[in-house]
N, C-alpha and C positions, 0 to 999 in steps of 0.2 A: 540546497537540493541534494538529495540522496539516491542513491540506485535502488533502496529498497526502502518499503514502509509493510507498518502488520496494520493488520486490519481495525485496532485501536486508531491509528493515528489517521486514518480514512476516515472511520466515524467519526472525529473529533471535527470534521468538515460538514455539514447535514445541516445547513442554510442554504436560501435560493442565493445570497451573496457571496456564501463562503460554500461551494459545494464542489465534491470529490465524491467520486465512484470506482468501484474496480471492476474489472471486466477480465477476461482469459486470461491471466496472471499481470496483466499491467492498471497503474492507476492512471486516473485521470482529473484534472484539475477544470470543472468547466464551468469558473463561474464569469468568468468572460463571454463563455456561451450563456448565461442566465442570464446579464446582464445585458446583451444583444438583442433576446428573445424575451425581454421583459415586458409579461402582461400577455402573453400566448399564452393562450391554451396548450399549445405545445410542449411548452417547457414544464407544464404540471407532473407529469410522469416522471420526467427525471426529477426535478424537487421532492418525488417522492418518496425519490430512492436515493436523494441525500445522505453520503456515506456508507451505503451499500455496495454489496458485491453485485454486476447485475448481469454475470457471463451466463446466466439460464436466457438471456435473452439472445445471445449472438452464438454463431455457428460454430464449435472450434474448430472446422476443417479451413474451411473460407474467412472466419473473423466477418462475418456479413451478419446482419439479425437475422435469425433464425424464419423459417418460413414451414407454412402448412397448408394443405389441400383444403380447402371449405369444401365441406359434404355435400353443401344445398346449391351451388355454383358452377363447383369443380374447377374452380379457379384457384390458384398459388398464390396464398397471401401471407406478408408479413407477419410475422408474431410480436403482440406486441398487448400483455398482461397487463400492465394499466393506462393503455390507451396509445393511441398514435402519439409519438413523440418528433421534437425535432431532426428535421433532415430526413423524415420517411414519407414517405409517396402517399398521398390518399390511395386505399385499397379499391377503389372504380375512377374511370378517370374524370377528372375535373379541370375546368378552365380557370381556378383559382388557385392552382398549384404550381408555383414557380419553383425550378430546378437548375437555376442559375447561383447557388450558393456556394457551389465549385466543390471541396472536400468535402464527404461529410463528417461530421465533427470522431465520430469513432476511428478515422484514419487521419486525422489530423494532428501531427506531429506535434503541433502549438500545445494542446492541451496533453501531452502524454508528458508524465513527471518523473515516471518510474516505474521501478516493479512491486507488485505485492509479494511479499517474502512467502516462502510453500512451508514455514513456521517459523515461531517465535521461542526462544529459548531465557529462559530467567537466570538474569547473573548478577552476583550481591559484588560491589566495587568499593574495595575497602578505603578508606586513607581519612582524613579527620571528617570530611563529610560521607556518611555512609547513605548508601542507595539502591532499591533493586529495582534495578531496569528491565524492562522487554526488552530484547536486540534480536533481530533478523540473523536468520542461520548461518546466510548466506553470507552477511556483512564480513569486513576485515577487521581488525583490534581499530586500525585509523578508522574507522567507520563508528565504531562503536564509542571509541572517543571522542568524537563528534557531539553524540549522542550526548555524552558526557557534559557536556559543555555547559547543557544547559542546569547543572548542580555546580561545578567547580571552574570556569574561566579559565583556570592556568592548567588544566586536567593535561597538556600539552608537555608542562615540566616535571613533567612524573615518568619514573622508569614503572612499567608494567610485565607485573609475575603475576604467575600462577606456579602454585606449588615451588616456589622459590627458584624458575625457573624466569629467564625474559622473555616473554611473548616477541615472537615478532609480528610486528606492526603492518604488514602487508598479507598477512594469513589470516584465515577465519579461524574463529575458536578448535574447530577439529583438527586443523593443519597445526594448529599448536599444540594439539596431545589432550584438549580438553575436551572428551567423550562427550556425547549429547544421549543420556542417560533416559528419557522419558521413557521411552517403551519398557526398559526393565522394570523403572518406579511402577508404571502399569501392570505390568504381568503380577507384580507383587503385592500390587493392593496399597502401595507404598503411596505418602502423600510426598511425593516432589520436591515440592515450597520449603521442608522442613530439611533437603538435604541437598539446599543449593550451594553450587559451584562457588566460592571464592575466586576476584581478582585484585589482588594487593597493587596497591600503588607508593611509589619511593618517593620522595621529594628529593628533587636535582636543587642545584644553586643558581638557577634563571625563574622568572614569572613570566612564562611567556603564556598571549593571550591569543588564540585563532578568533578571526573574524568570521 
């Protein structure tokens, strides 16, 4: 589990069995919720938004689904762009609506996993296996080597530089002196990709492997 994910490794979730959504900068893992609400009609809406961002639906002041006046009523109802989803109220009342479900799943601690990172930055990570990873801005070097793990197991027994300096391993890339450069590549016309950042890795005298 991570503090942070980009909005790649969300979409990589977008099954009714395996499904993840973001919402106001946090994700959400809810396929325990699809898996409860299997075969509602309910659950269709968020299946559909499998791997999507879907904070257009919720309030950012309240973190509540968003709500609007109906013209033809003038009643306050729900917002809800591909249909009533689970844990929202039928918009007139009904004797088949049970609201004994207790949290509804959007403030439910169970399914919250993380945050979605507010960007992704591209870093080429040298040593006999080369790689260029997305990693989260926010992330720390130990985060990022995490990340890592999944190219090199021992990515643990390596001293990590940049510019032949030692990173330290509790700082995010900026706290280490390593600029996050896109805007200028922008203003320049400059394509990025072609002048990414360097992270060299040592080989120390242990194999160690993080679970």
């Amino acid at each position: 589990k991570m503090r942070y994910y980009t909005p790649y490794e969300v979409l990589a979730h977008n099954t009714y069995d395996d499904l993840w959504v973001s919402l106001l900068g946090k994700v959400y893992n809810l396929s325990q919720l699809s898996e409860k609400n299997k075969g509602s009609i309910l659950m269709k809406p968020i299946i559909e938004a499998a791997g999507k961002d879907i904070s257009h639906w919720f309030d950012e002041i309240t973190e509540e689904p968003r709500r609007y006046l109906d013209p033809l009523t003038n009643i306050s109802l729900i917002y809800t762009p591909y249909g009533r989803y689970v844990h929202v109220p039928p918009p007139y009342p009904s004797s088949d609506w049970a609201n004994d479900f207790g949290t509804p799943w959007w403030k439910d601690s169970n399914y919250y996993i993380g945050h979605l990172t507010k960007k992704t930055r591209k870093l080429k990570i040298i040593n006999t296996l080369t790689s260029q990873q997305d990693v989260c801005s926010e992330e720390t070097i130990n985060e990022i080597l995490r990340r890592y793990l999944a190219y090199n197991l021992h990515a643990n027994s390596y001293t990590w530089k940049y510019d032949g300096v030692v990173l330290d391993m509790n700082k995010t890339l900026e706290e280490n002196g390593i600029k996050d450069d896109d805007f200028e590549f922008y203003n320049l016309k400059m394509d990025d990709t072609e002048y990414l950042q360097y992270v060299h890795l040592y080989f120390n005298d242990d194999l160690t492997v993080i679970d």
